[in-house]
N, C-alpha and C positions, 0 to 999 in steps of 0.2 A: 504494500500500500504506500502510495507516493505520501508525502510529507503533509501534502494541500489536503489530500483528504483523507488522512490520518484528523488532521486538526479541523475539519468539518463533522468527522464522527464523530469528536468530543463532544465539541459545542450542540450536534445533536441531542447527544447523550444527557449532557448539561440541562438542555431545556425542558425534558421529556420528565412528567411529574414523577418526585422518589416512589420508588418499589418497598412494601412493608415486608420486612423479612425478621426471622426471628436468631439472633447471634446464635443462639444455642447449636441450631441443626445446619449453620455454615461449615462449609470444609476447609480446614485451618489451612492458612498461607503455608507452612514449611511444618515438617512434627512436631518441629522445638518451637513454633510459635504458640503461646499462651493467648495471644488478644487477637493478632492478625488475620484475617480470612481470606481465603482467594473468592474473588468474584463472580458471584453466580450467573452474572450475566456474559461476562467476554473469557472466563473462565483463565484470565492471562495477570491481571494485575492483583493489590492486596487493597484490602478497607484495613486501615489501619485504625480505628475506632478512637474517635477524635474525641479532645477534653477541653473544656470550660479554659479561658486563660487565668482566668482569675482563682477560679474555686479549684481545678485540675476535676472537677467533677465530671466524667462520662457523659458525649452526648447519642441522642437516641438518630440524631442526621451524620451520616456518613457520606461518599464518594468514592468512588473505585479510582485508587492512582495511576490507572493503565486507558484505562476508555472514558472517565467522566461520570460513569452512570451516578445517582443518587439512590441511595436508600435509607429509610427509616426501620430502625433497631423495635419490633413492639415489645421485645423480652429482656430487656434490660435489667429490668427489676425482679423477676423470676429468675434470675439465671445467676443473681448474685450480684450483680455490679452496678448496681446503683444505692 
């Protein structure tokens, strides 16, 4: 994929409203990842599960660092981490 649209898939991806998924039943980024998930959409990049800057509190909006896509966390709180 050329570079141009490489960075039109993003911004696609960007715009298209977040997917609700639940951390718990994601398939981790690497074994030794503890928080990181690989993305269930492009199945290539990680959600690296983003924190508050002030509080370092876990938030429930995420982004895939590889395609852009957005998703919201609904398990957070069940799952322990919040």
């Amino acid at each position: 994929m050329s570079s141009k649209k490489y960075w039109n898939w993003v911004r696609e991806n960007r715009a298209k409203p977040p997917l609700e998924v639940k951390w718990k039943e994601l398939e981790r980024y690497t074994k030794d990842s503890s928080y990181r998930s690989l993305c269930p959409e492009c199945r290539k990049g990680p959600l690296f599960i983003r924190r508050d800057i002030k509080t370092f509190e876990l938030l429930a909006e995420d982004n895939c660092a590889y395609c852009g896509r957005r998703f919201i966390y609904t398990d957070l709180a069940e799952a322990g981490l919040k």
